[in-house]
Wavefront OBJ file of the C-alpha trace (Angstrom):
o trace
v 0.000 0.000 0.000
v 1.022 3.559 -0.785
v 2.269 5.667 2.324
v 3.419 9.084 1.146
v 2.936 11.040 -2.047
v 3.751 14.043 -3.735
v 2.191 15.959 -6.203
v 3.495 17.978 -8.667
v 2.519 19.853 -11.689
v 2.665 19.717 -15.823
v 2.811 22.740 -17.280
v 2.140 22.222 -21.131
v 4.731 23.747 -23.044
v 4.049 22.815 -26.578
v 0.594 20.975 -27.726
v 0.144 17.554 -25.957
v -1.804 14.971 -27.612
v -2.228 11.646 -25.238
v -4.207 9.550 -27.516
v -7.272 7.125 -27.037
v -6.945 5.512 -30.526
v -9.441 6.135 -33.117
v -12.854 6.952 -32.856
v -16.234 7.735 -34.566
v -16.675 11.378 -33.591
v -15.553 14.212 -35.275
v -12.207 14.269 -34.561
v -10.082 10.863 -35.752
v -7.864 10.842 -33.360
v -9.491 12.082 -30.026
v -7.635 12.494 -26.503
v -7.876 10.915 -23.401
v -10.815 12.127 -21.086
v -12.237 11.269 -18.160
v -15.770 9.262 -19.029
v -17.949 11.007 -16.364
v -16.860 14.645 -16.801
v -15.683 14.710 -20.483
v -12.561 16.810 -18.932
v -9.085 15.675 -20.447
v -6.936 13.891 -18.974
v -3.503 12.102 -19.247
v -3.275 8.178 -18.091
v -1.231 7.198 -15.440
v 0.349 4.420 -16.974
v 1.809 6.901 -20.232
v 2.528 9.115 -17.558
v 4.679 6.411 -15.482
v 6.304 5.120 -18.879
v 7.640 8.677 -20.057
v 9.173 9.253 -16.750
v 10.560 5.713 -16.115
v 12.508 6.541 -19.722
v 13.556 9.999 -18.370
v 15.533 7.853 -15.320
v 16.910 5.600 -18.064
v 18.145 7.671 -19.846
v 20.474 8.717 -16.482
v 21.816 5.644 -16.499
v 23.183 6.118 -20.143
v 24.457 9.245 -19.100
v 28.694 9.114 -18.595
v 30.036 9.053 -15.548
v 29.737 12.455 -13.117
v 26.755 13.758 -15.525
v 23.765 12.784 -13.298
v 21.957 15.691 -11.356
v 23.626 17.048 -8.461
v 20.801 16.948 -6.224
v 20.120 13.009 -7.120
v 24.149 12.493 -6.196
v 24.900 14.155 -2.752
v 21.559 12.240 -1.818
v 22.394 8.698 -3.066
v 26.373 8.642 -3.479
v 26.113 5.615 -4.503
v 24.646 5.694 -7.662
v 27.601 7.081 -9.182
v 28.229 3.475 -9.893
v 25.323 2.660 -13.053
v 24.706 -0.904 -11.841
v 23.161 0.569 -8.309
v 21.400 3.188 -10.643
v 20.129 0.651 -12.855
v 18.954 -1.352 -10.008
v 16.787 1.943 -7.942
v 15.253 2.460 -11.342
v 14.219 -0.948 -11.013
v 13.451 -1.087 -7.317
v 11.335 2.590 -7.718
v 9.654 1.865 -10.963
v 9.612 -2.183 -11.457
v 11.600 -4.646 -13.664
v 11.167 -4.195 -17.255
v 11.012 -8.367 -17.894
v 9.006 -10.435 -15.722
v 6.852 -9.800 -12.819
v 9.551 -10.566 -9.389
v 7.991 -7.845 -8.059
v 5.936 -4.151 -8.352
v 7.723 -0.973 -8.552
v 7.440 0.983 -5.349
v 6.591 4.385 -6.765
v 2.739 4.940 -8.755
v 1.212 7.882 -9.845
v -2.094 8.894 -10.259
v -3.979 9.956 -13.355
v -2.874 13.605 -14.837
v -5.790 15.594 -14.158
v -6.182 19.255 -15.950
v -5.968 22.261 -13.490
v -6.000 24.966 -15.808
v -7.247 25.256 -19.312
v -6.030 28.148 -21.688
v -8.691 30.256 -22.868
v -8.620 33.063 -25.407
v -9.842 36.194 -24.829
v -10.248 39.436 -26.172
v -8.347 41.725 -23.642
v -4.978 40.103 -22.245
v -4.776 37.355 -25.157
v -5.411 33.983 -22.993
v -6.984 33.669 -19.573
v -6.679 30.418 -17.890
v -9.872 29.133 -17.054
v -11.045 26.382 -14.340
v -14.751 25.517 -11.708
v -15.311 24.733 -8.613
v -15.445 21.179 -8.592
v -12.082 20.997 -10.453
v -10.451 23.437 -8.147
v -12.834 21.385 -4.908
v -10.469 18.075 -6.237
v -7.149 19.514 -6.531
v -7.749 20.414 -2.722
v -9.103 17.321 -1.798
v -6.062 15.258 -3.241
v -3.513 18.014 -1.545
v -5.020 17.197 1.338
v -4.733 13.533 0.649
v -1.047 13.922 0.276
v -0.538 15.853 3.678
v -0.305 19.285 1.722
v -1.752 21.772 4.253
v -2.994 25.551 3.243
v -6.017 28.180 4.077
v -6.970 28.411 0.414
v -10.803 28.116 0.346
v -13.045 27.107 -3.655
v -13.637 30.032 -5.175
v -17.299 30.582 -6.434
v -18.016 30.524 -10.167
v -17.741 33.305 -12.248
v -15.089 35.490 -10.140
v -11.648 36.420 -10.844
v -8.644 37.967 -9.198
v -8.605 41.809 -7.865
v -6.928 43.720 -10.713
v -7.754 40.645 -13.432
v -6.397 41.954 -16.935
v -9.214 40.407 -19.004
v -11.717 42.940 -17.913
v -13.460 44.308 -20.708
v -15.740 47.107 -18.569
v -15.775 47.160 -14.511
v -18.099 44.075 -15.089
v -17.253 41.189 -18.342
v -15.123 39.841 -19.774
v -14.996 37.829 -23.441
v -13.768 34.741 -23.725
v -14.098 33.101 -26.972
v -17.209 34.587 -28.327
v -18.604 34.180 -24.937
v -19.185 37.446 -23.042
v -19.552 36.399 -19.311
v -20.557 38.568 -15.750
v -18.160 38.065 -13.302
v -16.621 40.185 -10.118
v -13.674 39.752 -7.637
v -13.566 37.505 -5.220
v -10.782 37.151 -2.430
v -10.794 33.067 -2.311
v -10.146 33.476 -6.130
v -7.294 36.112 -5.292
v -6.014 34.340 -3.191
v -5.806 30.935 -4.981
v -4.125 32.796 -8.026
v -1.595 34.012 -5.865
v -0.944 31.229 -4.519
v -0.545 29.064 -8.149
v 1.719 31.875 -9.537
v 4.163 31.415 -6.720
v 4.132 27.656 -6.756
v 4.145 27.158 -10.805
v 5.756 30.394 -11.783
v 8.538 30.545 -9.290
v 12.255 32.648 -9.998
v 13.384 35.571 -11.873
v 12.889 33.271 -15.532
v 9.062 33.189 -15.267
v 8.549 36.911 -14.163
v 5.813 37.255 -16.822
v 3.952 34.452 -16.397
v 4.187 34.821 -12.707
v 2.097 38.326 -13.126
v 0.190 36.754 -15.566
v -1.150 33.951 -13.014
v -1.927 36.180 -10.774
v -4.452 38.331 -12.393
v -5.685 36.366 -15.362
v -7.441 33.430 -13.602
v -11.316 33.098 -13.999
v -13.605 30.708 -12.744
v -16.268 29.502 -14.171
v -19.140 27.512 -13.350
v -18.940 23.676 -13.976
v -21.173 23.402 -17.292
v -18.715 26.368 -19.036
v -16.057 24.779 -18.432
v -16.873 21.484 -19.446
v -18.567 23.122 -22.379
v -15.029 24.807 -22.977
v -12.850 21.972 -22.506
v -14.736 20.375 -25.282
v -14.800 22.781 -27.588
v -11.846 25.101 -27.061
v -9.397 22.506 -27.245
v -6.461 22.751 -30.455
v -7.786 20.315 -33.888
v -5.012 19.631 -36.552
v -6.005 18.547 -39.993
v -2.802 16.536 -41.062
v -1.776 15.003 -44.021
v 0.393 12.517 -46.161
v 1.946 13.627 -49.248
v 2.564 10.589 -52.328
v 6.471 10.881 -53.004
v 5.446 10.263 -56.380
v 2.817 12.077 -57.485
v 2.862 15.182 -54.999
v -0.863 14.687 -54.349
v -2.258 13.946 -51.251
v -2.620 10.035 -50.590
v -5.611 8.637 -50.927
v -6.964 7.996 -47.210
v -4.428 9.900 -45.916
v -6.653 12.922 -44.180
v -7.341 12.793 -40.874
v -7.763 15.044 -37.547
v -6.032 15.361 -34.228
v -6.753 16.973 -31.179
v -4.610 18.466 -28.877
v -4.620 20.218 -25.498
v -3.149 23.541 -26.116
v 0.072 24.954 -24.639
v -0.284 26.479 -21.344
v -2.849 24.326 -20.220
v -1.660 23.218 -16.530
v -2.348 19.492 -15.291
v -1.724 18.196 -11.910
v -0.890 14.577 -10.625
v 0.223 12.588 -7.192
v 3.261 10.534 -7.105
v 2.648 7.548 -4.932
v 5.562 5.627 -3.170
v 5.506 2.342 -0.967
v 7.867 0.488 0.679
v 9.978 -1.764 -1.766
v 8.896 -4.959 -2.772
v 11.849 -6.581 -2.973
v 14.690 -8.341 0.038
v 17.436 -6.187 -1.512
v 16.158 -2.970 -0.858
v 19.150 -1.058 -2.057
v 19.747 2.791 -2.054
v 16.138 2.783 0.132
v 16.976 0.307 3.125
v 16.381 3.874 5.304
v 12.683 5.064 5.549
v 11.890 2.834 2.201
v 8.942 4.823 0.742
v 10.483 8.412 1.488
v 13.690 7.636 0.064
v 11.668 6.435 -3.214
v 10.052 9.772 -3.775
v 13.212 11.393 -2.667
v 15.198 9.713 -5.710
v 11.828 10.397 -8.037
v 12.387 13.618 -6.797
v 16.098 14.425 -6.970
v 16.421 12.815 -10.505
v 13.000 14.286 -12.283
v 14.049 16.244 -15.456
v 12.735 19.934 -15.876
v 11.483 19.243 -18.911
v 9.767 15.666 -20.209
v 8.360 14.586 -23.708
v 4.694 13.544 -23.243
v 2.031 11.577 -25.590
v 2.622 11.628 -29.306
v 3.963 13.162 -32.421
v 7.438 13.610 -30.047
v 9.138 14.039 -33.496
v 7.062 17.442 -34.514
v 7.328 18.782 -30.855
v 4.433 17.946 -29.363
v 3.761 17.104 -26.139
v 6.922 18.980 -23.779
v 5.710 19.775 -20.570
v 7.781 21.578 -17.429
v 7.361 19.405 -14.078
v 7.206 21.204 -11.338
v 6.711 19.466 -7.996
v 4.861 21.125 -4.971
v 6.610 21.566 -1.914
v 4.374 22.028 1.543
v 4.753 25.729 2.611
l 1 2 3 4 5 6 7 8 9 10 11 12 13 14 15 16 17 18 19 20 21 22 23 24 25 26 27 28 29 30 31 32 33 34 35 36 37 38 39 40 41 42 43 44 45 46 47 48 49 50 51 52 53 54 55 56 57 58 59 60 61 62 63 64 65 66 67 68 69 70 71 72 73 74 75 76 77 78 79 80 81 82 83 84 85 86 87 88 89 90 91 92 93 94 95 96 97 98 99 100 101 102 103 104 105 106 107 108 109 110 111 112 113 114 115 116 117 118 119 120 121 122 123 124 125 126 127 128 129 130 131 132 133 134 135 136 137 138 139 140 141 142 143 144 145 146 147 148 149 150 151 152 153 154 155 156 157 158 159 160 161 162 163 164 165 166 167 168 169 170 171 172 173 174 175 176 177 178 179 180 181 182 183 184 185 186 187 188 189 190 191 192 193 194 195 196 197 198 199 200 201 202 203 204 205 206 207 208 209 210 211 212 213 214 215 216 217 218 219 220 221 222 223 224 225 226 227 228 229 230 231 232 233 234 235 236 237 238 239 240 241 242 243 244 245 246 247 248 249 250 251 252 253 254 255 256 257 258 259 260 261 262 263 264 265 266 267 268 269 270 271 272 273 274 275 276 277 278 279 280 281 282 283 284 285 286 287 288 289 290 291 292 293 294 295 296 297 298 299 300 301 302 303 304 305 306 307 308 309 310 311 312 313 314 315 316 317
C-alpha cells in the first residue's frame, strides 16, 4: 500500500496529444478524457512510462553527468549498476513480474485550461469542482494551506481580461463576473508555486491576475470545444498529391494548459532494498524527486514537438 505522495505539476509547453486511438466522432484521433466529466486527462500508466525513460536515460548518461541533487543524496549511484537497479526497485523490472515498482502515480488531471480572450490574449480558465479536487487530493497527500473554492464566475482583484468594470470575453462568450478574495487568493498562490524565480517573471504576473472561474457546465462546455484540432496530411512521393486515405484530424490540449498529478511511493517490494533500506517509501520519492528532469516529452507526435511539458513538484509551505 502507498504511504506518502507528492504531487506535482505539468505545465504544457508545446501541444500535448495523449491519444485514445481512433474513434467515430468528429475528430479521428481524439484524446484521453475522463468518461464522467468529459474533462481531459492524461493516463497514469503513459505518464509512469515517459518518466521511467527519463531515469533511463540517467543511467546512459557518462560518468559524473547525473543531477547534483540526485548524487549528494544517493552517493552511490555514481556506480550505473546501483542506478540501474533503484530504477528498477522505484519503478519495477522491465522483464518479468519478481515484483511491483514501489513508486505509482495517479492519473494527470487538468488544473488549468487556456482560454482566449479578447483583452490580455489567454486567460486560464477552471470551476469549482475541479479546483474542490485539486484540494481534496492536496489534502490527501498531507499538503496543508487556508486556500478556500472560489465561487463561479469570479476572478482575481486587478484581473487583466476585464473588458468594462463588469465582463469579460472569452471566446465569443461574453460572461458577468466580479472579484472575489478566495479566487485572489488561490491565483496568488498558483503563480508562486508554478511560476517561481526571476525566468518566469511574466507568467508569474500573468497567473496572478488572469485566472477566472467559471461555473462547472462552461467549463466542461469549454474543454470540449476550445481545445487545439489539426487537420494533417500525407503527401505521395510520387505524385505530390495527397494520398488517398491519408486525411485525418487530431486533437490536442493547447500549450499552457496546466495538469496536476500525485506521485505515490511504498515500501519496496523486494529483500534487496538497495539505495532505500532507510525510511523505504520516502527515500523512493526522494530519488523520483532528486532525478526528475525539468522538462519531459509527453504523448505523441514527439518528433514534430508535441507534447513537452515543465514538471514542477509542490513543496508544503
Amino acid at each position: 500500500m502507498f504511504k506518502a505522495a507528492r504531487p506535482f505539476f505539468l505545465i504544457v509547453e508545446t501541444p500535448l496529444h495523449a491519444g485514445c486511438g481512433s474513434d467515430l466522432g468528429v475528430v479521428d484521433l481524439p484524446i484521453q478524457r475522463e468518461k464522467h466529466t468529459g474533462i481531459p486527462k492524461v493516463e497514469a500508466s503513459g505518464l509512469k512510462g515517459c518518466l521511467r525513460e527519463a531515469f533511463e536515460g540517467l543511467s546512459e548518461t557518462p560518468n559524473g553527468s547525473l543531477p547534483e541533487p540526485l548524487v549528494q543524496e544517493f552517493p552511490a549511484l555514481k556506480e550505473k549498476s546501483k542506478l540501474k537497479e533503484a530504477i528498477n526497485l522505484a519503478f519495477g523490472p522491465e522483464e518479468g513480474e519478481l515484483y511491483a515498482g514501489a513508486l505509482g502515480f495517479t492519473d494527470a488531471r487538468l488544473l488549468l485550461f487556456p482560454v482566449r480572450s479578447m483583452r490580455g490574449v489567454f486567460g486560464w480558465v477552471s470551476c469549482p469542482a475541479v479546483i474542490s479536487k485539486f484540494l481534496h487530493e492536496l489534502r490527501m497527500a498531507g499538503i496543508k494551506n487556508s486556500l478556500q473554492v472560489p465561487p463561479a464566475y469570479t476572478v482575481p482583484r486587478g484581473c487583466g481580461l476585464m473588458v468594462n468594470s463588469e465582463h469579460l470575453i472569452l471566446e465569443e462568450y461574453t460572461l458577468a463576473v466580479k472579484e472575489d478574495t478566495a479566487c485572489t487568493c488561490l491565483a496568488d498562490w498558483l503563480a508562486g508555486k508554478l511560476f517561481p524565480g526571476s525566468g518566469y517573471d511574466y507568467w508569474f504576473a500573468k497567473m496572478k491576475k488572469d485566472l477566472v472561474i467559471l461555473a462547472d457546465d462552461d467549463f466542461r462546455d469549454f474543454v470540449n470545444l476550445s481545445t487545439e484540432v489539426i487537420t494533417r496530411t500525407k503527401i505521395d512521393p510520387k505524385t505530390g498529391t495527397v494520398q488517398e486515405g491519408a486525411l485525418f484530424t487530431e486533437e490536442y490540449l493547447p500549450q499552457e494548459s496546466v495538469l496536476y498529478s500525485l506521485a505515490l511511493a511504498s515500501p519496496v517490494f523486494n529483500t534487496n532494498k538497495g539505495v532505500f533500506a532507510r525510511d523505504e517509501e520516502r527515500a523512493v520519492l526522494t530519488f523520483w524527486q532528486k532525478g526528475l528532469p525539468e522538462f519531459l516529452q509527453l504523448g505523441g507526435n514527439a518528433t514534430i514537438g508535441k507534447g513537452i511539458v515543465r514538471l514542477k513538484v509542490l513543496e508544503e509551505d
